[in-house]
DRENSEVO-299792 format. One record per residue: x, y, z of N, C-alpha, C, CB in turn. Coordinates in steps of 0.1 Angstrom, whole numbers, padded with zeros to 4 digits, always signed. Glycine has a CB too. Layout:
! DRENSEVO-299792
XYZXYZXYZXYZ;...
END
This chain:
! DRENSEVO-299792
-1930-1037+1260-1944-1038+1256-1945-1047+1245-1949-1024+1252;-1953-1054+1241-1960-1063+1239-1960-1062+1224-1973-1063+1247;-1959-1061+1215-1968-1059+1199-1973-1067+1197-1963-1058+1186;-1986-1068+1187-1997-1076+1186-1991-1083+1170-2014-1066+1187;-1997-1093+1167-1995-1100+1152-1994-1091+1143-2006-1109+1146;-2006-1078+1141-2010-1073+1131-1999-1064+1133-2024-1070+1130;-1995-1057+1143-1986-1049+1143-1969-1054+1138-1987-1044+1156;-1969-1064+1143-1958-1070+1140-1958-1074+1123-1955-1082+1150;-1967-1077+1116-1967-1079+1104-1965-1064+1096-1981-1086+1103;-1972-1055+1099-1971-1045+1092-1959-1036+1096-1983-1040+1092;-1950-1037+1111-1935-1039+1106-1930-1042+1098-1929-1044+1110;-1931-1056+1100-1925-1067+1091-1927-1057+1073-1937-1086+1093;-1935-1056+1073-1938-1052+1057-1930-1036+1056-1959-1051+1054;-1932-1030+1066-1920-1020+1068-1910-1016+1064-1916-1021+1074;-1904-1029+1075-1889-1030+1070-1886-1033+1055-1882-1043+1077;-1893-1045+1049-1889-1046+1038-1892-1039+1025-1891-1056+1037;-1899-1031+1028-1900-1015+1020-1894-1005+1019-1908-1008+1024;-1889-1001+1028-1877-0992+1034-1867-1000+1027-1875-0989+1052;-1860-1010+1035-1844-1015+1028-1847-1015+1015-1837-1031+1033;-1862-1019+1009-1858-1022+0994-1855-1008+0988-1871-1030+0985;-1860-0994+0991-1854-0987+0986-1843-0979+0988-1861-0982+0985;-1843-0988+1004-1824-0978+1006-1811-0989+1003-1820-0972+1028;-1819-1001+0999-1811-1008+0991-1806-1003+0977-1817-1019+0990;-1815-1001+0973-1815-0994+0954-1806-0980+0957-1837-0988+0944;-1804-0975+0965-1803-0962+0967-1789-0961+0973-1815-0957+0976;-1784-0968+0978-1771-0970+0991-1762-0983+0983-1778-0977+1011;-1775-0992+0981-1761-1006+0978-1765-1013+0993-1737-1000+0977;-1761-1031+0989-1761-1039+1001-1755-1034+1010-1757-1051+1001;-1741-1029+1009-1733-1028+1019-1734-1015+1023-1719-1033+1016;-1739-1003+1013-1741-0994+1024-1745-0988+1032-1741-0990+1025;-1754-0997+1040-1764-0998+1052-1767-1006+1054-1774-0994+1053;-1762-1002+1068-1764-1018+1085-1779-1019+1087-1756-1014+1108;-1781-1026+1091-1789-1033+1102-1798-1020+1109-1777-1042+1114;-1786-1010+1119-1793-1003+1131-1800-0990+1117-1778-0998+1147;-1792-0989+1109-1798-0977+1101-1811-0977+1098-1794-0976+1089;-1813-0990+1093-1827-0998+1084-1836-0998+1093-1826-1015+1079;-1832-1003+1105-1845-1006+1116-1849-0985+1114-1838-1017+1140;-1837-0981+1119-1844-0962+1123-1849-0958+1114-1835-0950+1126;-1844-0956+1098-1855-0954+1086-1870-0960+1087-1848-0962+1072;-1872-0971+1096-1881-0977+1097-1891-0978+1104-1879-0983+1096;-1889-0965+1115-1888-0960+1126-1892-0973+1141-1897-0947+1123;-1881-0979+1138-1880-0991+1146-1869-0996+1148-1885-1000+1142;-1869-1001+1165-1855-1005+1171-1847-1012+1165-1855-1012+1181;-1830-1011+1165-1822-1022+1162-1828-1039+1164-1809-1019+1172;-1828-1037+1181-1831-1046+1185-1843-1064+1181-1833-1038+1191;-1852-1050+1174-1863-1059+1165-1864-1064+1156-1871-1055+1162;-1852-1063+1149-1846-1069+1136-1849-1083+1138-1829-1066+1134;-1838-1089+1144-1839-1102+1142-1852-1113+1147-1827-1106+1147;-1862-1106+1155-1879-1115+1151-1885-1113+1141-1890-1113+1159;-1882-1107+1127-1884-1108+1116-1879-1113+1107-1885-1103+1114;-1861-1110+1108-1855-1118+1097-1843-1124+1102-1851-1110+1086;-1839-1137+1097-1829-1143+1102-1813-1139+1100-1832-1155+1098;-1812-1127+1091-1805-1119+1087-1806-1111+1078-1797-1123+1086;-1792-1102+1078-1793-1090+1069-1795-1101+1057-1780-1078+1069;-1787-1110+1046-1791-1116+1038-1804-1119+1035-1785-1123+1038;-1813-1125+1045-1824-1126+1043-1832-1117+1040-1827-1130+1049;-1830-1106+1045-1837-1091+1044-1831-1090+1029-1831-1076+1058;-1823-1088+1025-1815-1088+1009-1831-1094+1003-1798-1103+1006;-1827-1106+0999-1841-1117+0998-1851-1112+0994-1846-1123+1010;-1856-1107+1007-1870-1105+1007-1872-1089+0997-1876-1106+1025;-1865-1079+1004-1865-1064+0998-1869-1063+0986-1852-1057+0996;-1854-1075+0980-1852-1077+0964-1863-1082+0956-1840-1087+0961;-1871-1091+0965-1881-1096+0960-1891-1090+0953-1885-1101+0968;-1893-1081+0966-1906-1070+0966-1900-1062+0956-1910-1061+0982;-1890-1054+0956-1885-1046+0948-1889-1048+0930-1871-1047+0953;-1887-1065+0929-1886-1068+0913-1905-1070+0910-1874-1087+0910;-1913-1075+0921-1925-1078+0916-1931-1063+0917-1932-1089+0925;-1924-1054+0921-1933-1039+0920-1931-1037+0908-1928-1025+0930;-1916-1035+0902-1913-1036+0882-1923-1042+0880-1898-1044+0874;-1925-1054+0878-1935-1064+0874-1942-1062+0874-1936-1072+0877;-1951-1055+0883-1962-1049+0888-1967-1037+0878-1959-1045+0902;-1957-1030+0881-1954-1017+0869-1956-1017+0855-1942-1013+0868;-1947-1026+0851-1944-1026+0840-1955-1033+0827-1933-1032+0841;-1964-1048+0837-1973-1054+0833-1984-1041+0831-1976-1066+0844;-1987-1032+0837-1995-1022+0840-1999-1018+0831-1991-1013+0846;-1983-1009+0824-1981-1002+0814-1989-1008+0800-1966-1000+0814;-1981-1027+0800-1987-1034+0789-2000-1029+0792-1985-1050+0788;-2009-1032+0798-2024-1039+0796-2028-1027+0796-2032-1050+0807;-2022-1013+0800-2026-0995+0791-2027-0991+0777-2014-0984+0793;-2014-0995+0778-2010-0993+0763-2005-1004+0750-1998-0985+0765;-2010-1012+0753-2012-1025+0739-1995-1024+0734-2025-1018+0720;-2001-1019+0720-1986-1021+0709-1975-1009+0713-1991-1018+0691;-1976-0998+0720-1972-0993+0722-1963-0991+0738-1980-0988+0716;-1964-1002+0744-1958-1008+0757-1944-1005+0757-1961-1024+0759;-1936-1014+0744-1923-1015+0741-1917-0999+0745-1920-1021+0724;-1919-0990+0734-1915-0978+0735-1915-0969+0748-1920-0972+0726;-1928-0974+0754-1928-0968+0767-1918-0970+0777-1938-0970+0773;-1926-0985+0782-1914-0992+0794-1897-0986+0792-1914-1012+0790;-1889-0989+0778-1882-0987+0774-1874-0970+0776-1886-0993+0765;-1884-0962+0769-1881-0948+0772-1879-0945+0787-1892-0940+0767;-1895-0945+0796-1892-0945+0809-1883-0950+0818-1899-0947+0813;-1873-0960+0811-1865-0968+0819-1852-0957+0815-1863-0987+0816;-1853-0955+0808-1838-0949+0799-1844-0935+0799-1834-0956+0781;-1847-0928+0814-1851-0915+0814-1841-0906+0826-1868-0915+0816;-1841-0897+0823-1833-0889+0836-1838-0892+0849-1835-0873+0835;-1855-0894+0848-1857-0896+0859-1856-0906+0866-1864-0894+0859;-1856-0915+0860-1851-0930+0864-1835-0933+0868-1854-0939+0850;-1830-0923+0861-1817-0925+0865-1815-0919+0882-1806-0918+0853;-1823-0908+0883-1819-0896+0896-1827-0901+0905-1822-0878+0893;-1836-0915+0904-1842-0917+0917-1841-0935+0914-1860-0907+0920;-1828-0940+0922-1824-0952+0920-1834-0963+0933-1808-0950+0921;-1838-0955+0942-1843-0959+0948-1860-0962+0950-1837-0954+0954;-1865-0958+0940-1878-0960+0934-1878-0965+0920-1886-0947+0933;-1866-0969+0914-1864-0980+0901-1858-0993+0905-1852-0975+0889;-1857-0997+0894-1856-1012+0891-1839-1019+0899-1857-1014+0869;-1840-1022+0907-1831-1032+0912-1822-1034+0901-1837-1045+0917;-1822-1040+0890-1810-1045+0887-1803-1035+0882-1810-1055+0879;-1809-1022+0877-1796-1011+0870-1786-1007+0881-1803-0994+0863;-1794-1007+0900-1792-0999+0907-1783-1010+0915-1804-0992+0912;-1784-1025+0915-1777-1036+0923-1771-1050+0911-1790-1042+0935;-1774-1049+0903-1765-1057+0899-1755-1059+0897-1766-1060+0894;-1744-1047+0896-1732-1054+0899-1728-1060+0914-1723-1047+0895;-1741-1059+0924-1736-1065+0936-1741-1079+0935-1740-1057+0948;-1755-1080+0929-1761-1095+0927-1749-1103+0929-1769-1099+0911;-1742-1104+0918-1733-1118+0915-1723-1121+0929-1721-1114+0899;-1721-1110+0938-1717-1113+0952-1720-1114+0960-1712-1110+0956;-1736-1119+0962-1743-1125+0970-1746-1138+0973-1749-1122+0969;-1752-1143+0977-1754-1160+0980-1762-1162+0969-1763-1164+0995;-1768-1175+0972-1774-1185+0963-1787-1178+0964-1773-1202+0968;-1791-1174+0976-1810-1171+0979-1815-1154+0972-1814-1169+1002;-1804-1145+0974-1799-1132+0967-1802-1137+0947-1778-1130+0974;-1793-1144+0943-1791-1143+0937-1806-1149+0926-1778-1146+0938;-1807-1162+0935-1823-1166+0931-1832-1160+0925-1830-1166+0940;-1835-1148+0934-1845-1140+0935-1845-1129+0920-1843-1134+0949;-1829-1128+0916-1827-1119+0907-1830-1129+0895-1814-1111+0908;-1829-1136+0893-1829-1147+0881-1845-1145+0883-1819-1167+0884;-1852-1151+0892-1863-1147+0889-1873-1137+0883-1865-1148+0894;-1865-1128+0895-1874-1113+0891-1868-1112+0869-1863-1093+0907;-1855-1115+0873-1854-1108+0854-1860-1117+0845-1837-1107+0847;-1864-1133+0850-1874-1140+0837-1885-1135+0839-1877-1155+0837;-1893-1128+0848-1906-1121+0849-1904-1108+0841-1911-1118+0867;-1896-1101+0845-1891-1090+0837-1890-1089+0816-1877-1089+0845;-1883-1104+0819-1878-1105+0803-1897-1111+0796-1859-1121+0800;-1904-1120+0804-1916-1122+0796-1922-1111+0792-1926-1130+0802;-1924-1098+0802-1932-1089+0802-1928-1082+0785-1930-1081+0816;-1914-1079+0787-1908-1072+0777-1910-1081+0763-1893-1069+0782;-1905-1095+0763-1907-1102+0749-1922-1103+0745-1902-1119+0749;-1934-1099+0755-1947-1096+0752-1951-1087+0743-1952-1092+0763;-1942-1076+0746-1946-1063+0737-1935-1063+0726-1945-1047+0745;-1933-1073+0720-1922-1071+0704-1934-1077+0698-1903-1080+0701;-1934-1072+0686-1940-1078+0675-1929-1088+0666-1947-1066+0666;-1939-1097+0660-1933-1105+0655-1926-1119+0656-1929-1099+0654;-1921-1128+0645-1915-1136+0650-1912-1148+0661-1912-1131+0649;-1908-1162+0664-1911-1167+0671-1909-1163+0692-1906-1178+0664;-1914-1174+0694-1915-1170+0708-1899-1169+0714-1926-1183+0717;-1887-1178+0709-1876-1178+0711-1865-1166+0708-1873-1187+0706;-1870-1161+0693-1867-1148+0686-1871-1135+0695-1876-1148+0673;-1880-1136+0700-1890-1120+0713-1881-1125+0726-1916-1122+0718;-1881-1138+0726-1871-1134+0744-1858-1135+0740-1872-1148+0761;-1849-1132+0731-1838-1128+0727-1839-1119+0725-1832-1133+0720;-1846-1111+0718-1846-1098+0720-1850-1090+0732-1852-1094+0711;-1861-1096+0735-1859-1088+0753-1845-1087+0759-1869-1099+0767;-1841-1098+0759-1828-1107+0773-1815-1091+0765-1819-1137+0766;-1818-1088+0754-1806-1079+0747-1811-1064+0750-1804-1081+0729;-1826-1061+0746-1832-1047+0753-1829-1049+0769-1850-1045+0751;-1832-1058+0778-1828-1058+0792-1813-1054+0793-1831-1073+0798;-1808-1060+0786-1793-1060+0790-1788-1043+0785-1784-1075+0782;-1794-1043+0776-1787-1023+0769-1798-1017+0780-1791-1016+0744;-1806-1017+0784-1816-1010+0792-1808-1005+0809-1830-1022+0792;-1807-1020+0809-1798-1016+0822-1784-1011+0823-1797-1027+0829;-1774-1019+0814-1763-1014+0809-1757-0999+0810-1765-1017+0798;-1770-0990+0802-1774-0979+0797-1772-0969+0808-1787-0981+0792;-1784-0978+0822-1789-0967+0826-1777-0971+0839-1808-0965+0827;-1772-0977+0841-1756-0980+0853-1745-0972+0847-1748-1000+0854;-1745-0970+0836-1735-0962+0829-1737-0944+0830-1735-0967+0814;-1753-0944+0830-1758-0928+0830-1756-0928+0845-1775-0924+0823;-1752-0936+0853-1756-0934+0867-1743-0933+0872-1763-0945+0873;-1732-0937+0865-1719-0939+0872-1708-0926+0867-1713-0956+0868;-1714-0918+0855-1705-0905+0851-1707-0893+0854-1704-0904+0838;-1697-0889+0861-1698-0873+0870-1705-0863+0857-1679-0866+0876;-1702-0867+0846-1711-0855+0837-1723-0858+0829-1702-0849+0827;-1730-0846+0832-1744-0844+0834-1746-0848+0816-1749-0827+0841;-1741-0841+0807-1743-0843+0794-1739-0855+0789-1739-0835+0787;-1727-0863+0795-1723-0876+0789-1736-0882+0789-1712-0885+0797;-1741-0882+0804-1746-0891+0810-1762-0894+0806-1743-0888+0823;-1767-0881+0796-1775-0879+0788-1774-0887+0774-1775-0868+0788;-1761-0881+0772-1762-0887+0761-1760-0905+0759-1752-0879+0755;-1754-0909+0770-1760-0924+0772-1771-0926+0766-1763-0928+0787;-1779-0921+0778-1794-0926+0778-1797-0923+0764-1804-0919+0789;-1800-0916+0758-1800-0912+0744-1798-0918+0731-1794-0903+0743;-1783-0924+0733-1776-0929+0725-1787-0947+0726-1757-0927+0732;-1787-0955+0742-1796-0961+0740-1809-0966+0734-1797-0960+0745;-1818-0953+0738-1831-0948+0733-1829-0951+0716-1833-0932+0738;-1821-0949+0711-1824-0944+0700-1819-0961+0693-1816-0927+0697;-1806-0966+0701-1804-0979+0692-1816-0992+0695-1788-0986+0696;-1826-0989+0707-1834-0995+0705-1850-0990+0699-1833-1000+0714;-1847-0980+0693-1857-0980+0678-1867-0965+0690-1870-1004+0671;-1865-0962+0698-1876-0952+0705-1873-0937+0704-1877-0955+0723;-1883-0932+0692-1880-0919+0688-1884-0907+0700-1887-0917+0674;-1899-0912+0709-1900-0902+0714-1887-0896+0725-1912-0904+0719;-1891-0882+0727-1882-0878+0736-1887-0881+0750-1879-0863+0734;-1877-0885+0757-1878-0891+0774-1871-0877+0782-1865-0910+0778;-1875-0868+0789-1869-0863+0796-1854-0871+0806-1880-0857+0801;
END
């Protein structure tokens, strides 16, 4: 049977919804092809009139995945003004963020795979994190424009750091106390569950 454009488009948008969160959630490698299409509730088969491979599906997931942060995060700014930094920041470095990797941010949840991907993979992450790091050098006060994205590019990096570390230790209190230990060296008193 036949699918129409519109149907095939809103596959298309599907797929790359699904892998992006069972990407964050599994890892590149730990889910094929035939998995992705069934999460998706769509044939193996139909894969490849959408994407020219699993890499490309990488790509595209990753894409979507970093402009939803982006999406998010910009949000939060234009909510909450001066008070953006501490948010974004806390909520990233929260239990909850850590226990649902697959509705957060790509890079705590894939970057140590980024750097073993292709050129088009890796693209996309350089991008998504200069969109990421403006958002963040937005909400520091102070100082020049070079001074706020050095300090973002160092909150990004303990942010994520942070929350791969709270993600990777079998204990529940270390792994708190990470996040905590974070929270607190970048200046955010409230409490984050």
């Amino acid at each position: 049977m036949k699918v129409s454009r519109e149907q095939a488009a809103e596959n298309r948008e599907r797929i790359i919804d699904v892998a992006g969160k069972l990407f964050r959630e599994r890892g590149f490698d730990g889910i094929g092809v035939a998995d992705l299409m069934k999460a998706a509730g769509l044939t193996h088969g139909g894969f490849y009139g959408h994407f020219k491979s699993k890499d490309d599906l990488i790509a595209q997931a990753s894409a979507r995945a970093n402009a939803g942060t982006c999406k998010t995060w910009s949000a939060t700014v234009d909510r909450l003004g001066e008070g953006a930094f501490a948010a974004l920041a806390g909520q990233y470095l929260s239990t909850a963020h850590r226990d649902n990797p697959g509705m957060g941010c790509a890079f705590a949840a894939l970057g140590s795979e980024v750097g073993r991907q292709g050129e088009a993979v890796r693209g996309v992450f350089s991008e998504g994190l200069e969109g990421l790091i403006d958002i963040l050098a937005g909400t520091l006060p102070g100082g020049s424009a070079a001074e706020k994205r050095r300090k973002a590019l160092a909150a990004m990096a303990e942010m994520v750091g942070a929350l791969a570390l709270a993600r990777a230790v079998g204990d529940d209190a270390l792994s708190k106390e990470i996040l905590a230990a974070a929270r607190e060296d970048l200046g955010i008193e409230a409490a984050f569950p």
